[in-house]
C-alpha positions, 0 to 999 in steps of 0.5 A: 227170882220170885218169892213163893205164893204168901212171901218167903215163908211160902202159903200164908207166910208162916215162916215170914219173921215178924217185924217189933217195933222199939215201943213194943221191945221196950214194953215187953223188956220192962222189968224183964228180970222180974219174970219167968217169960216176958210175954206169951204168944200162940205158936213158936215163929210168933213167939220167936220174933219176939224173943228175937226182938227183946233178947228175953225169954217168950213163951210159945203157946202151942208149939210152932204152930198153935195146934199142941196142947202145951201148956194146958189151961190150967198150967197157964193160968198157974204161971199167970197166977205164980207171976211168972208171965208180964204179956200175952201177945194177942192177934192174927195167930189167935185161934186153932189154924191147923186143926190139931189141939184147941188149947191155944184158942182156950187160953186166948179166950180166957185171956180176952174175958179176963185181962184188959187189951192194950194196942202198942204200934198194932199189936195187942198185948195183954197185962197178965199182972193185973185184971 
């Protein structure tokens, strides 16, 4: 048996589950209680894996793959602003991969020109509760 071209998600791995280091799961599950989502990450199997991992509740940006206009700029910013959200998850699924809606790639950059990077075991969380 040989695994399909890109892993067990097939091209590019899509469906490949990610792997969340303890550090990052306590990160992300700090004062979990405390917010509407613990984190915000772009498309659904990214933010799943994360979900999955701190057994909290992850926001995805763009549905499964980052290309749906949901949640808009504005309606983003609003739940950042409300405190609703503690982390974005930045990284490879930053970006617009398949061509649809380029809202997740507006909400990515407004992130990076407004909060502060922090790398834990790989991956790039930003603070959303402070600027």
């Amino acid at each position: 048996n040989q695994a399909a071209p890109g892993g067990a998600g097939g091209p590019g791995g899509l469906l490949e589950s990610i792997e969340v280091s303890d550090q990052v799961v306590g990160l992300l599950s700090e004062d979990a209680g405390d917010y509407r989502w613990v984190a915000a990450g772009v498309g659904s199997n990214r933010a799943a894996g994360f979900q999955l991992a701190t057994e909290q509740p992850v926001m995805p940006i763009g549905g499964f793959n980052g290309s749906d206009p949901s949640p808009t700029l504005e309606q983003f910013q609003d739940y950042v602003a409300d405190g609703d959200i503690h982390w974005f998850i930045g990284g490879e699924s930053l970006g617009n991969p398949s061509g649809g809606s380029g809202t997740s790639t507006t909400i990515a950059d407004w992130v990076e020109a407004n909060f502060t990077p922090k790398v834990v075991d790989g991956v790039t969380l930003y603070d959303l509760t402070t600027s």
